[in-house]
C-alpha atoms as an extended CHARMM CRD file, in Angstrom:
* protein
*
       159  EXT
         1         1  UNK       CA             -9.9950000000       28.7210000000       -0.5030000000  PROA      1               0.0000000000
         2         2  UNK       CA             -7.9280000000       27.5730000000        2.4780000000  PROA      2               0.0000000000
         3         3  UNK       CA             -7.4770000000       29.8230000000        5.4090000000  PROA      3               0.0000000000
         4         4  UNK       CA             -4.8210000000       32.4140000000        5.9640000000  PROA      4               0.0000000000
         5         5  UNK       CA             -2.3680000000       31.4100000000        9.3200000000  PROA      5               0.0000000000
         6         6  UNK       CA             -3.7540000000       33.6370000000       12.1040000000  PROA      6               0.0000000000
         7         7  UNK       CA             -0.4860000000       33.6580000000       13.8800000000  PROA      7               0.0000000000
         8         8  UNK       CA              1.6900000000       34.2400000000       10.7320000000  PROA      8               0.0000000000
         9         9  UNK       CA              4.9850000000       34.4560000000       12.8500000000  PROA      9               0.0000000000
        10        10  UNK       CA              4.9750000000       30.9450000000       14.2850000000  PROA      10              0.0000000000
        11        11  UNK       CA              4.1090000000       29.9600000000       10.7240000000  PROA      11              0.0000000000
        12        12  UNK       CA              6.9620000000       27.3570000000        9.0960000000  PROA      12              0.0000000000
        13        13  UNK       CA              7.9280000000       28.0100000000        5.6830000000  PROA      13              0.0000000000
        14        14  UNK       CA              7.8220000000       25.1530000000        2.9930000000  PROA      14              0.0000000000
        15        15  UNK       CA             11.3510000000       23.7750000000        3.5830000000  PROA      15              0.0000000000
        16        16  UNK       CA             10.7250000000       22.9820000000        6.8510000000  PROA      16              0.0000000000
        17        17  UNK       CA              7.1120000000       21.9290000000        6.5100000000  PROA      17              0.0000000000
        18        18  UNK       CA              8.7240000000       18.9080000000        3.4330000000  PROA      18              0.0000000000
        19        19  UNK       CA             11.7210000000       18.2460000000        6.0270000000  PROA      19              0.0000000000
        20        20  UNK       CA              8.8990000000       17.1820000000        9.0010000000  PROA      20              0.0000000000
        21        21  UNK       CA              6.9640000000       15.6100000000        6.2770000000  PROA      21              0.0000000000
        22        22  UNK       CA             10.2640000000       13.6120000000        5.4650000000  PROA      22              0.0000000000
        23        23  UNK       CA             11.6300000000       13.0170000000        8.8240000000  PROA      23              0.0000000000
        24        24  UNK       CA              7.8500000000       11.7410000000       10.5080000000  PROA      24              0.0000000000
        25        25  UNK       CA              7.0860000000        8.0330000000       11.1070000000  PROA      25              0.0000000000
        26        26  UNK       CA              3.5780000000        8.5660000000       11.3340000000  PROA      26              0.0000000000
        27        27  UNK       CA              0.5640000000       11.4820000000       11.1280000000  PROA      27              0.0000000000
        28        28  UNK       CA             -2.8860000000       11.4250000000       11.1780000000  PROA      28              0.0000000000
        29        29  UNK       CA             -4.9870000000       11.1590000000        7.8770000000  PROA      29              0.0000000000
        30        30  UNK       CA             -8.5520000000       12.7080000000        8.0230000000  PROA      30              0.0000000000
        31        31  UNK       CA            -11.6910000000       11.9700000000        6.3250000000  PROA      31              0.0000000000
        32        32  UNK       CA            -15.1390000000       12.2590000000        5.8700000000  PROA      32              0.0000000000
        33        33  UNK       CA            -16.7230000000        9.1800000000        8.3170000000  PROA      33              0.0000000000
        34        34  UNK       CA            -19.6960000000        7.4870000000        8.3990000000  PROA      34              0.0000000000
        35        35  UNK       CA            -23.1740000000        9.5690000000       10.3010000000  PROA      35              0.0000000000
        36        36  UNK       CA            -21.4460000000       12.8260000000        9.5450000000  PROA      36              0.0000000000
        37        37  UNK       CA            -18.5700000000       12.0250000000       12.1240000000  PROA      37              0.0000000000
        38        38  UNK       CA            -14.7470000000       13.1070000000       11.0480000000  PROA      38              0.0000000000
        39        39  UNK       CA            -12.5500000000        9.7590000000       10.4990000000  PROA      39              0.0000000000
        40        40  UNK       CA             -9.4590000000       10.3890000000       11.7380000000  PROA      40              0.0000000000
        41        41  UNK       CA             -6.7330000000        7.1990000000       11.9850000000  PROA      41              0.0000000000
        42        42  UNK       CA             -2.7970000000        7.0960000000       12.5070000000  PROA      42              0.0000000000
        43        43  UNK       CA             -1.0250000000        5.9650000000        9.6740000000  PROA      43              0.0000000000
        44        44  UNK       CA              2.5590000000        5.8890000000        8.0550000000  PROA      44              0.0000000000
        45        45  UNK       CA              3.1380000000        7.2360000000        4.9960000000  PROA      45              0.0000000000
        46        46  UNK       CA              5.8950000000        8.2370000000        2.4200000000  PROA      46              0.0000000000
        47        47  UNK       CA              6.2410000000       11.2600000000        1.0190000000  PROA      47              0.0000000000
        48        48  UNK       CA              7.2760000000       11.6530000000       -2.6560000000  PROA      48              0.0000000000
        49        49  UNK       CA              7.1920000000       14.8880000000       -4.2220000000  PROA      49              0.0000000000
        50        50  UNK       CA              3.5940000000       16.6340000000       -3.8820000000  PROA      50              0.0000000000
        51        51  UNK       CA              2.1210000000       13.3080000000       -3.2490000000  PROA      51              0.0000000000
        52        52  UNK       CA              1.8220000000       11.4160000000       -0.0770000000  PROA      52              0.0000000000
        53        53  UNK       CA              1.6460000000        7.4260000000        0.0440000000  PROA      53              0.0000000000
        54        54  UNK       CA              0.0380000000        5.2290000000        2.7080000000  PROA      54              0.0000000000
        55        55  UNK       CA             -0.7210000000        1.2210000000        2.4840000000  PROA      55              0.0000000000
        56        56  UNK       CA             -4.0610000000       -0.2050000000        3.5910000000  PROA      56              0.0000000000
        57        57  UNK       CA             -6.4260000000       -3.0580000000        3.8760000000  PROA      57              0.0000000000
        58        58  UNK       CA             -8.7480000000       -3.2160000000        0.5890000000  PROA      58              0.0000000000
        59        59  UNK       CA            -11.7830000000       -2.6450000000        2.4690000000  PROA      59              0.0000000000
        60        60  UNK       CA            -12.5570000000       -1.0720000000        5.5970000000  PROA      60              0.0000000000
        61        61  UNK       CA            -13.9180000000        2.6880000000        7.5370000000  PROA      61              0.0000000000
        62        62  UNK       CA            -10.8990000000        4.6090000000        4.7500000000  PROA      62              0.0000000000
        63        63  UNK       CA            -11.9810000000        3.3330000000        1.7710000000  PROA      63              0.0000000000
        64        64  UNK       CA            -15.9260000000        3.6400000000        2.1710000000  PROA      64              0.0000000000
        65        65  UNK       CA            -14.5490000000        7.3810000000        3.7370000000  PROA      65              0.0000000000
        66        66  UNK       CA            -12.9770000000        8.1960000000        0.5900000000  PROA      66              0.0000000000
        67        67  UNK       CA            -15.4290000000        6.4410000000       -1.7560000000  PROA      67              0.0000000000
        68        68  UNK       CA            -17.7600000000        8.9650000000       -0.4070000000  PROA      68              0.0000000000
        69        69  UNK       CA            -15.6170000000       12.1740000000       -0.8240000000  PROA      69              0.0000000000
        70        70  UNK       CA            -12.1590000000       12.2510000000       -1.8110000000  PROA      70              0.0000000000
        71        71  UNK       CA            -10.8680000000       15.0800000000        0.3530000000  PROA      71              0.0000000000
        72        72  UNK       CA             -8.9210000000       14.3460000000        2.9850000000  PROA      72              0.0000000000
        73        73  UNK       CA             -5.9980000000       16.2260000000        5.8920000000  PROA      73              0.0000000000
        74        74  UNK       CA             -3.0090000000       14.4990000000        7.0950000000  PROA      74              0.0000000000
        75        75  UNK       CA             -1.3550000000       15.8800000000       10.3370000000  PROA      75              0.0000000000
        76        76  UNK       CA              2.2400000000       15.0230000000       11.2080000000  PROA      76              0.0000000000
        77        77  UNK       CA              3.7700000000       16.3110000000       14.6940000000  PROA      77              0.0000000000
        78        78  UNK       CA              7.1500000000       16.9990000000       14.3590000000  PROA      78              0.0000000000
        79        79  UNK       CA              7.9070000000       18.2230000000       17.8380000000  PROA      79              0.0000000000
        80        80  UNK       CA              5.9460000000       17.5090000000       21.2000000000  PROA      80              0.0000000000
        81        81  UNK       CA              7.6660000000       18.9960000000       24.0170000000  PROA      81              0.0000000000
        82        82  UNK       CA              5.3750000000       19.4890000000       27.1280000000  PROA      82              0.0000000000
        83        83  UNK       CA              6.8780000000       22.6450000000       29.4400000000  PROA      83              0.0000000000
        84        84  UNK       CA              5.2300000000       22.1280000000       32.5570000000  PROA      84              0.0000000000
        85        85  UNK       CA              6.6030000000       25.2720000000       34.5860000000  PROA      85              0.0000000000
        86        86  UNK       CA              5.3810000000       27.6430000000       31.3670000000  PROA      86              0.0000000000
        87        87  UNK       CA              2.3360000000       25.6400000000       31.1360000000  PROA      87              0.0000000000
        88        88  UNK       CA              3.0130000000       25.2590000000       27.3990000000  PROA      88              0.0000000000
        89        89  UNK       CA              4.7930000000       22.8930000000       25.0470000000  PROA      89              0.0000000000
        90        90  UNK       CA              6.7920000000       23.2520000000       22.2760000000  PROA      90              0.0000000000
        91        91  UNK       CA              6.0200000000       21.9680000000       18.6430000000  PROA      91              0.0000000000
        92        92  UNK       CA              6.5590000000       21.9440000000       15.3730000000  PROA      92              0.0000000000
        93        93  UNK       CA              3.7870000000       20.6410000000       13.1090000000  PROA      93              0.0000000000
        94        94  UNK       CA              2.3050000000       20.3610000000        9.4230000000  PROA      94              0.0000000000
        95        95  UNK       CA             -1.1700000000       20.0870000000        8.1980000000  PROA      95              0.0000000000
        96        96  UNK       CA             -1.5430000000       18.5880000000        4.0070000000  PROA      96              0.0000000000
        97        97  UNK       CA             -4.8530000000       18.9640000000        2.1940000000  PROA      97              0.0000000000
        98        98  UNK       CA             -5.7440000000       17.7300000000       -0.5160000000  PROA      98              0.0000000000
        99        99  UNK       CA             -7.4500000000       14.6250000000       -2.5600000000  PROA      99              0.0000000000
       100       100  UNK       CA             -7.1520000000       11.3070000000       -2.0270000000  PROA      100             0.0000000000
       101       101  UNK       CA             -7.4780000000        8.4880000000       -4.5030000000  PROA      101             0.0000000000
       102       102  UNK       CA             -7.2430000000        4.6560000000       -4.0510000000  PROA      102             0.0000000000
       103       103  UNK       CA             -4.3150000000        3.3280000000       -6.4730000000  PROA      103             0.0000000000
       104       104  UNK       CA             -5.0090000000        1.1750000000       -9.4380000000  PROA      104             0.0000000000
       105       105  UNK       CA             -3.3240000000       -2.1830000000      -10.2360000000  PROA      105             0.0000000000
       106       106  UNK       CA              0.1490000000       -0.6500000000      -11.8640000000  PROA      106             0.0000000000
       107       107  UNK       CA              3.7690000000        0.6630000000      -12.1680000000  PROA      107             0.0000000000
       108       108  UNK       CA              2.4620000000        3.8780000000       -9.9640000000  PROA      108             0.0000000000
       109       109  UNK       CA              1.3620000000        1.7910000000       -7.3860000000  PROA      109             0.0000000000
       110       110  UNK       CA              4.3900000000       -0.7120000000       -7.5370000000  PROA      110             0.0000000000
       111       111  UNK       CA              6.7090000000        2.6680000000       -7.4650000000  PROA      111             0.0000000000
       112       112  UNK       CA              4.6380000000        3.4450000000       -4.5480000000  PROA      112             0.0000000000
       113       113  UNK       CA              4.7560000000        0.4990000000       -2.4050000000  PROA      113             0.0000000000
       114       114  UNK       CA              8.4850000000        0.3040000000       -2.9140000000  PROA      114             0.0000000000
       115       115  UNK       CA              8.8910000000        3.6800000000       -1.7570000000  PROA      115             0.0000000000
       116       116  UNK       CA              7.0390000000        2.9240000000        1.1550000000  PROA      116             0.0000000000
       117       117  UNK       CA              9.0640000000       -0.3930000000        1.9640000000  PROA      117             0.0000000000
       118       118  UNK       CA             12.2590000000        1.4840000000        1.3950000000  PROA      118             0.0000000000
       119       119  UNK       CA             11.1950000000        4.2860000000        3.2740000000  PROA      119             0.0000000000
       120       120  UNK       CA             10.9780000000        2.0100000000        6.9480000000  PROA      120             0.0000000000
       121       121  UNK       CA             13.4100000000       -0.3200000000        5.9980000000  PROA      121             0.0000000000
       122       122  UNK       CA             15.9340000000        1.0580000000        4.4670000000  PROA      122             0.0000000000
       123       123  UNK       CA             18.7080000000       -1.1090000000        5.4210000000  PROA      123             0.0000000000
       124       124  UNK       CA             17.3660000000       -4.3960000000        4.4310000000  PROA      124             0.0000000000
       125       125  UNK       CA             19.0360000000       -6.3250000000        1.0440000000  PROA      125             0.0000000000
       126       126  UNK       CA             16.8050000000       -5.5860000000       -1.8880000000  PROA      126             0.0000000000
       127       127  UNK       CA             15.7950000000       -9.1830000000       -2.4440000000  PROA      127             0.0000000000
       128       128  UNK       CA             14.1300000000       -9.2640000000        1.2890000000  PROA      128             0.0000000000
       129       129  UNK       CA             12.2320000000       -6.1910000000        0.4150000000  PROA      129             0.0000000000
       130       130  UNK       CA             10.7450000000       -7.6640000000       -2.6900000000  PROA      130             0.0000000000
       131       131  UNK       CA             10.1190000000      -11.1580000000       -1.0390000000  PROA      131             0.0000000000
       132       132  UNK       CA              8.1360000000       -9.0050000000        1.6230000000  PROA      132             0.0000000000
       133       133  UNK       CA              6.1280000000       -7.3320000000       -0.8350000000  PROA      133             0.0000000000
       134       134  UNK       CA              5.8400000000       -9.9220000000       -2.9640000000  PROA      134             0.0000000000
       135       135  UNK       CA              3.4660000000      -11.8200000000       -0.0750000000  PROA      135             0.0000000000
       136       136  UNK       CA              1.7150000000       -8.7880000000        0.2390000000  PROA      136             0.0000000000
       137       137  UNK       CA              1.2310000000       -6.8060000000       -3.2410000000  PROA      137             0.0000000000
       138       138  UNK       CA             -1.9050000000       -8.9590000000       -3.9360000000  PROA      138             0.0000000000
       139       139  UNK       CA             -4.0560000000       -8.0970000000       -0.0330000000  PROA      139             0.0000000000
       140       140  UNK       CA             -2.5880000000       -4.5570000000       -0.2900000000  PROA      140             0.0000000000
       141       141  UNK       CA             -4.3470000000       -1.1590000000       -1.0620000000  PROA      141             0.0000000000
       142       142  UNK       CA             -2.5140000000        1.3060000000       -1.5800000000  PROA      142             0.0000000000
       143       143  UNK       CA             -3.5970000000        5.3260000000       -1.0810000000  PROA      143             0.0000000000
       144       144  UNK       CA             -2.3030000000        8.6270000000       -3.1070000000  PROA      144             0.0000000000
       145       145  UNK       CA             -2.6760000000       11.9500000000       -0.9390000000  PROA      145             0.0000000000
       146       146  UNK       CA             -1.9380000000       14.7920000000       -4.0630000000  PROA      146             0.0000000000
       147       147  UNK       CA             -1.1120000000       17.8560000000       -1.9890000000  PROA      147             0.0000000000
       148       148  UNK       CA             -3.0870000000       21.0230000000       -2.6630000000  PROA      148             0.0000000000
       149       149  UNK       CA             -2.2220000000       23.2870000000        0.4290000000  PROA      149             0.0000000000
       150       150  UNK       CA              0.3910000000       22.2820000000        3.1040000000  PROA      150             0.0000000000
       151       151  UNK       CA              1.0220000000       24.8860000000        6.4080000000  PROA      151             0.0000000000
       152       152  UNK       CA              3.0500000000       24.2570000000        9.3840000000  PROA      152             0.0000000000
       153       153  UNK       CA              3.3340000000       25.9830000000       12.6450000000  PROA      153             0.0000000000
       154       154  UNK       CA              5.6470000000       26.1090000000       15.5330000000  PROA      154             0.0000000000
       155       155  UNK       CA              5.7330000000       27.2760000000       19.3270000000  PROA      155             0.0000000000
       156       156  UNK       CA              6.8170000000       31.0900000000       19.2670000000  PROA      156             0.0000000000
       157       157  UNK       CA             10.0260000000       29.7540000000       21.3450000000  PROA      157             0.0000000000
       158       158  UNK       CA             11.0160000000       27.1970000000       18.7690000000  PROA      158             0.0000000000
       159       159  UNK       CA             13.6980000000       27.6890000000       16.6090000000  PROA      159             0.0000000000
C-alpha cells in the first residue's frame, strides 16, 4: 500500500526515524483541503508511542480537513544543512502516515494534553503546568495521528 524508498541506501531505519520524531519542535501535518487543494500547516506535536499528539482550535481549515477524510502525513525535518559549493544540502527527515481523529472529552485526551505541556515545558513546577491547562482544557481540541507507515531519509553524506 505505501511506496517502497527508491533510494533505499539513504533510507533511515526506525530508531532513528522515533529519535527525529522525539527530538523535533515542529513538522508539517497534511490533509485533505477544501476545492481539492492539499492542507498543509506547521504544527507541534508530541509523540507517544505509535501515536502522534497536536493541540488545536475547535474549529477551523483542520478540523473540516479531517471531518472530510481522516488520512493525514506529518513531515518533521531533522536536519537542514544547505552546502552551497556542492550545490546540495544535507538532511535528515521523516514522513508518518496514517489516520487522524479529533479527541473526545476524556482521560486520553487529558493524558494527551499533559504530554504535550510537558513535552515544551518541561522544566516548569507541576502546579504551573496544570494552572496553564486548566485555562485552556475547555477552548482546546486536541488531535490523535495513529501511525500506520513512518520512513525517513537522509543526504547520502550524512551519517
Amino acid at each position: 500500500m505505501f511506496r517502497e524508498m527508491r533510494r533505499k541506501k539513504q533510507a533511515l531505519s526506525m530508531e532513528e526515524c522515533t529519535q527525529i520524531l522525539q527530538s523535533g519542535t515542529s513538522g508539517v501535518l497534511a490533509l485533505d483541503g477544501d476545492g481539492g487543494y492539499p492542507y498543509a500547516v506547521p504544527l507541534s506535536y508530541v509523540l507517544s508511542g505509535d501515536k502522534i499528539y497536536f493541540h488545536c482550535a475547535r474549529s477551523g481549515h483542520k478540523l473540516d480537513a479531517i471531518a472530510r477524510n481522516e488520512k493525514a502525513s506529518f513531515c518533521v525535518i531533522g536536519q537542514d544543512h544547505v552546502i552551497p559549493e556542492r550545490f546540495t544540502t544535507d538532511y535528515k527527515s521523516v514522513i508518518v502516515f496514517g489516520t487522524i481523529r479529533i479527541m473526545e472529552e476524556g482521560a486520553a485526551k487529558d493524558r494527551a494534553i499533559r504530554e504535550l505541556a510537558c513535552r515544551y515545558a518541561p522544566d516548569l513546577p507541576s502546579a504551573q503546568v496544570e494552572e496553564e491547562i486548566g485555562r485552556y482544557q475547555r477552548s482546546l481540541c486536541m488531535l490523535e495521528l495513529s501511525i500506520d507507515h513512518m520512513s525517513g531519509k537522509k543526504c547520502k553524506g550524512v551519517s
